[in-house]
N, C-alpha and C positions, 0 to 999 in steps of 0.2 A: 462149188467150193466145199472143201472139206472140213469138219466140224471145227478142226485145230485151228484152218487156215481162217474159218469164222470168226474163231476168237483173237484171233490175231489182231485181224482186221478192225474189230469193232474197238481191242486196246488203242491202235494207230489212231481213229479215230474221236476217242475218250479222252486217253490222259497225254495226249500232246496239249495243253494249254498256256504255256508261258509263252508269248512271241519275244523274237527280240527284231526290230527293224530292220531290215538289208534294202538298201537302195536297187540293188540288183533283183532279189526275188521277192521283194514284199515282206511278208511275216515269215520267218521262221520258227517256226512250234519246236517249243523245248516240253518233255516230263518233266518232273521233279526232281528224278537222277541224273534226266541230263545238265539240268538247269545246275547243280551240283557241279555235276564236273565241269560242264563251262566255266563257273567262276573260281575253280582254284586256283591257285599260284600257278601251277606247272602248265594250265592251256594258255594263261596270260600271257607268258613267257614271248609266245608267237606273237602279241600285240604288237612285238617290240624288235620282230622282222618283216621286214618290208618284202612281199611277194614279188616285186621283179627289180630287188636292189638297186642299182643307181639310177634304171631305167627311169626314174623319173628326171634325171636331169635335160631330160630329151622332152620327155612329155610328163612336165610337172603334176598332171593329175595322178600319176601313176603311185601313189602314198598307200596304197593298200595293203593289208598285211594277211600274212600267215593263217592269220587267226581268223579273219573273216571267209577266208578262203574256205577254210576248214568247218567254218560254219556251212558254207553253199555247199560242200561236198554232201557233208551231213544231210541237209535238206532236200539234195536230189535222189541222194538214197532213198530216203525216207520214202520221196514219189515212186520212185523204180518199183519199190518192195511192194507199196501200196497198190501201185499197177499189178504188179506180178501178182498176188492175191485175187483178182477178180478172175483172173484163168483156172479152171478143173483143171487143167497141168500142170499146174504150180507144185514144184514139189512141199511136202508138209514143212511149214516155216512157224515155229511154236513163239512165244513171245521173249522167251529166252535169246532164239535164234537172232529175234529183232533187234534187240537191242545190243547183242553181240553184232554185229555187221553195222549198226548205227553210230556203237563207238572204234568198230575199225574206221568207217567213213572219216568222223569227229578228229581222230587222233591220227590220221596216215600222215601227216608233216610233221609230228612231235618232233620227231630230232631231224630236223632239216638246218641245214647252214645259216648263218645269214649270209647276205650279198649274195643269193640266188645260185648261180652257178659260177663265183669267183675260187672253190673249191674243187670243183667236181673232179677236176684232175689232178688232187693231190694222194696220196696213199694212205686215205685216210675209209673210216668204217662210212658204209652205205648207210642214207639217212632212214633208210627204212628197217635195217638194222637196227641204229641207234634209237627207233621209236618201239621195236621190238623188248628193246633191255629198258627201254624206260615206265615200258605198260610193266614191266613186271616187279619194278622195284615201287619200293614208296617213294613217295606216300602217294603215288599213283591205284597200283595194287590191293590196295584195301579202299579205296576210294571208288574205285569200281566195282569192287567185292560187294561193298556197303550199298552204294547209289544206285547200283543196274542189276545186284542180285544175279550177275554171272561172271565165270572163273576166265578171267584178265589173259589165259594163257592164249585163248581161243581169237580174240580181234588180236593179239599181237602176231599168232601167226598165222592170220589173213594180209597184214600189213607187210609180216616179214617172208615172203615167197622163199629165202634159205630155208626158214627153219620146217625140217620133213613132216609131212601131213596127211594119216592116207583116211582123214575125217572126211563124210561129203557133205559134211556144211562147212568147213572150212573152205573146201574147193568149190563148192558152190561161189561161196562168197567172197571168194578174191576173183573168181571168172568176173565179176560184176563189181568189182571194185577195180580191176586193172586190165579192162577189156578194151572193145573199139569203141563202145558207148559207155564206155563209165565214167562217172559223175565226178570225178578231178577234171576229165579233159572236161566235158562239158560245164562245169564251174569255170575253169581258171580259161578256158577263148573267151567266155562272152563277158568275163569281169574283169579281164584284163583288157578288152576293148573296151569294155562302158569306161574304166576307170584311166583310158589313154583318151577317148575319144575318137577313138577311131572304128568304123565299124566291120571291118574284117572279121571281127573274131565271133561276131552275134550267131546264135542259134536259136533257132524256134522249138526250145524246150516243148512246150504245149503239143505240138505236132510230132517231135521226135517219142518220147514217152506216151503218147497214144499208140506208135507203131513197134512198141515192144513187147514181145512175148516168151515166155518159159523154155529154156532148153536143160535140158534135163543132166549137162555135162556144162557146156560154156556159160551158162546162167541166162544168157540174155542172147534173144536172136532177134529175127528183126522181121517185119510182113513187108511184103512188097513194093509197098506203098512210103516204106522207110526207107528206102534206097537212095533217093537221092541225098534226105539228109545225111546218110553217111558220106556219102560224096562231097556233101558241102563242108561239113565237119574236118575232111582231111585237105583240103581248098580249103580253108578257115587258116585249118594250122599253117601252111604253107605261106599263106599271107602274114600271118601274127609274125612268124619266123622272118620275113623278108622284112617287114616293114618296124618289129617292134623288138621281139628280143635278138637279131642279130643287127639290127640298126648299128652303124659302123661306130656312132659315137657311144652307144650301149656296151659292145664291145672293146671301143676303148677303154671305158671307165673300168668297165670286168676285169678286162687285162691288167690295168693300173691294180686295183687291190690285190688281184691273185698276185703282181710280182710285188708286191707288198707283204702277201702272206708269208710266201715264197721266205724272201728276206727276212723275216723277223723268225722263222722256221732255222733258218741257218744259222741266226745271228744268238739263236739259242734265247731270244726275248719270248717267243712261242714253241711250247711243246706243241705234237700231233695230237694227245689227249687234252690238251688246255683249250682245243677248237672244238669240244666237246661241248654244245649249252652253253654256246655264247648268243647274245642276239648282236643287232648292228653295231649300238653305241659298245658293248664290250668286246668285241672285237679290236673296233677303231683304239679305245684304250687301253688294252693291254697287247696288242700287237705293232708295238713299237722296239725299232733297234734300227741295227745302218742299212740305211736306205731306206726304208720300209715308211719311218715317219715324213719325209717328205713326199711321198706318192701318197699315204691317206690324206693330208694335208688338201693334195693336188686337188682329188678326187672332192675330196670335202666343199671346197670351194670354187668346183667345175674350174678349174686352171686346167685341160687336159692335153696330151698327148696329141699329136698332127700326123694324121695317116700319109706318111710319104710314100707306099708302094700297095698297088691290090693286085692279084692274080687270081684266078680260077684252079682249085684245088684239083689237079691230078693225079688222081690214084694210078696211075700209071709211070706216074715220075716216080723214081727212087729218092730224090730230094726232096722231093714233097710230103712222099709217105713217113721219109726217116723226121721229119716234125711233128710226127702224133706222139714221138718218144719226145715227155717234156724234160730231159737232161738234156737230150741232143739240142732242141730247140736251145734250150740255155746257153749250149756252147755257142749256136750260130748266132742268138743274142750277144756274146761276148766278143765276136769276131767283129759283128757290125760296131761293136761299140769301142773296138779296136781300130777300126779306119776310120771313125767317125773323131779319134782322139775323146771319149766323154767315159763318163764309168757306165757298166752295163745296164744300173737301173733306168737310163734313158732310154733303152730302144727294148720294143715290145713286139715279137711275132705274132699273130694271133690265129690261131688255128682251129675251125670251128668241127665241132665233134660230127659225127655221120649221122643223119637223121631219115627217116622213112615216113612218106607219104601214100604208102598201101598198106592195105589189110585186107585180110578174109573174116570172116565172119558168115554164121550161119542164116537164112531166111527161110521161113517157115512158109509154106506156099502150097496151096491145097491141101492141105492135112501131114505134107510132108518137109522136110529138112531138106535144104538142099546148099552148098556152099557157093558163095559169093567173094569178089575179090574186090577189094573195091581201090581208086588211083585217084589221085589230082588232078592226073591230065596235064602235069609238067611237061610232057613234050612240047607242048605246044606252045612253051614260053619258052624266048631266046639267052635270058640275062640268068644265069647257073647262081643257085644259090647261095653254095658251101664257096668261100674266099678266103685266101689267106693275105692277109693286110700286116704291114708294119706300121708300128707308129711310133713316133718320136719324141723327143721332150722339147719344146716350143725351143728352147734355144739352141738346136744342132738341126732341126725340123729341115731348114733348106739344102744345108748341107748334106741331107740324109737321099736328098731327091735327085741326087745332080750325082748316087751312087746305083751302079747298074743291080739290080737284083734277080731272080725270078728261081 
C-alpha cells in the first residue's frame, strides 16, 4: 500500500464515528461532514419519497425511502473503497478523493422523482441530471465546500455521466459507482427484499466484497471466485423484476399516477419544471386537474384499475413496438375508451421499458485481466417477462374483456 493510500485508509478508519442504525447493514459510520450533510433540509427531502412508490400497496412493508437508500449506497462505498485500499494496485485514492466518491454515493438520487418510475417516460430532465444542478447550487454547494472540504463540481459529475470528464478520478469513480457491482444495485436488491419480505433480491455482501479487486480503468474487477456472485446478482434482479417492481398490481398503480401526471400536465395544473423537487405527498397535492384528481384518489386509497388483457411484448410486431411511443399509446388508449363508451382516463396500456439481464465485466485471474460475460440464464424460464397489460377502471373492467385486443 502506498503511503497516500495509508493515509487514506487509516482516515476511513479514524474519523468515521457517528453511526446511524440501518436495519439492513447495521451501523453506518458517518464523519462529521458527513454527518452535516445528512442532516440538512435538501437530503431530508428524500425522507419524504418512497423507494419503490406504490409498491407497497402489494407488499405493505415496502415504506422505504430514498434516503435510507442513499444512506446503504454510501455505506457500501465506503466498504468497496476500504477494500480497494488493501491492494498495491489500488490506484492513489487521497482523502479528498474519498470523500468526493462518498458524497457522489450519498447524493446519486438527490433529484430523483417521487412514485419511482410513474415518470420515467415523460420529457422531462434525467434524475441524474437534476442531482447534478442540484450539488451545485445552494445551499447544497457551500455545504459541501464547508463539511467535506472538496469542490462539489467533481461528485456531481461522477453522478452526472453527461457532463464531459477526461479526469481519472472522475472515471475512476463513476466505473464503481455505475458498474455491474456497484453499490446502488447492491443496496436497492437486498433492501428492497428485506423491506418486501421477500428474498430474491438478498446478496452476500461479505462474500461479494471480499472478491473485489482494482482495475485500473473499470474501477472494479472481480477474482474468480466472485463469479458466481455476479450471476446471482443478475438472477437477483431478474426475480426482484418479475416478482416485485413489475408485479402486475405495481404496475397498475404506476400506470394509474403516470396517467395522472400525464393529465394534470395537459390540464396545465402541472408544469414539466413544477415536477422538479417534489416528493410523494407534493406531488399528490399539487397535481391536480381533469382527470388527474380522481386516479390519485384511486391510487390513494388502493381503489385500482382491473388488468383486462396481458400479451407477451413483441418486438417484432409493429403494433407492439409503435406503444413505446407514449402519444401513440395515448391515442390507442382513446380508441379503447371509444368502444368502451368511458372517457380515456379509464383505460391504461402498460408497456414495460426493455431491461438487460447480462454484463461483462472484468476478472482478475492469475496476475492477469481477462473479460467475463456474465447472464441469468432466462432461457431456461418459459414465462417472458416484459408484458404489455391493459387495465381498466372497475366499472367498464368487464366490459373491457369481452373486447378482442392483441
Amino acid at each position: 500500500m502506498t503511503k497516500v493510500n495509508s493515509i487514506t485508509a487509516a482516515y476511513l478508519d479514524t474519523s468515521f464515528y457517528h453511526p446511524v442504525r440501518d436495519p439492513v447493514w447495521g451501523s453506518i459510520m458517518l464523519s462529521d461532514g458527513f454527518k452535516s450533510l445528512v442532516s440538512s433540509p435538501v437530503l431530508q427531502k428524500m425522507n419524504r419519497i418512497r423507494q419503490l412508490g406504490p409498491t407497497y400497496l402489494v407488499y405493505p412493508g415496502a415504506v422505504h425511502t430514498r434516503f435510507i437508500h442513499s444512506l446503504g449506497v454510501y455505506h457500501i462505498g465506503y466498504r468497496m473503497i476500504r477494500r480497494l485500499l488493501t491492494f498495491d494496485s489500488c490506484p492513489t485514492v487521497t482523502v479528498q478523493d474519498v470523500n468526493t466518491f462518498l458524497a457522489a454515493c450519498l447524493l446519486h438520487d438527490l433529484g430523483h422523482f417521487p412514485y419511482t418510475h410513474s415518470l420515467k417516460e415523460l420529457p422531462l430532465k434525467k434524475h441524474e441530471a437534476l442531482t447534478g444542478e442540484y450539488i451545485l447550487a445552494e445551499p447544497l454547494v457551500s455545504l459541501i465546500k464547508d463539511a467535506l472540504e472538496i469542490d462539489p463540481a467533481i461528485p456531481a459529475a461522477i453522478v452526472d455521466t453527461t457532463m464531459e470528464s477526461t479526469d481519472a478520478t472522475v472515471l475512476f469513480f463513476r466505473n464503481i459507482l455505475s458498474g455491474v457491482l456497484d453499490p446502488d444495485k447492491l443496496d436497492y436488491l437486498t433492501r428492497d427484499a428485506f423491506f418486501c419480505g421477500v428474498p430474491y433480491g438478498t446478496q452476500d455482501i461479505e462474500f461479494v466484497l471480499s472478491a473485489i479487486y482494482p482495475h485500473p480503468e473499470r474501477g472494479i474487477s472481480i477474482l474468480p471466485s466472485g463469479i458466481p456472485s455476479v450471476e446471482n446478482i443478475l438472477f437477483s434482479k431478474y426475480l426482484m423484476y418479475k416478482a416485485v417492481y413489475w408485479h402486475k398490481t405495481v404496475r397498475c398503480a404506476t400506470g394509474m399516477i403516470k396517467k395522472a401526471i400525464i393529465a394534470s400536465l395537459e390540464s396545465g395544473a402541472l408544469t414539466p419544471d413544477d415536477l422538479y423537487g417534489l416528493d410523494d405527498e407534493s406531488l399528490i397535492q399539487e397535481g391536480r386537474g381533469e382527470g388527474a384528481s380522481r386516479l390519485f384518489d384511486m391510487v390513494h386509497d388502493r381503489i385500482l384499475f382491473k388488468m383486462t388483457h396481458e400479451v407477451v411484448f413483441d418486438d417484432t410486431n409493429p403494433a407492439h413496438v409503435a406503444l413505446l411511443d407514449l402519444k401513440k399509446r395515448g391515442e390507442e388508449e382513446a380508441k379503447l375508451a371509444e368502444r368502451l363508451s368511458c372517457d380515456s382516463s379509464s383505460v391504461i396500456i402498460d408497456v414495460p421499458e426493455n431491461i438487460t439481464f447480462e454484463t461483462t465485466l472484468p476478472v482478475y485471474d492469475n496476475g492477469t485481466f481477462r473479460s467475463f460475460t456474465g447472464r441469468a440464464g432466462l432461457e431456461t424460464f418459459s414465462d417472458p417477462l416484459r408484458k404489455i397489460r391493459i387495465f381498466a377502471d372497475p366499472s367498464v373492467a368487464e366490459k373491457a374483456r369481452r373486447i378482442q385486443w392483441n
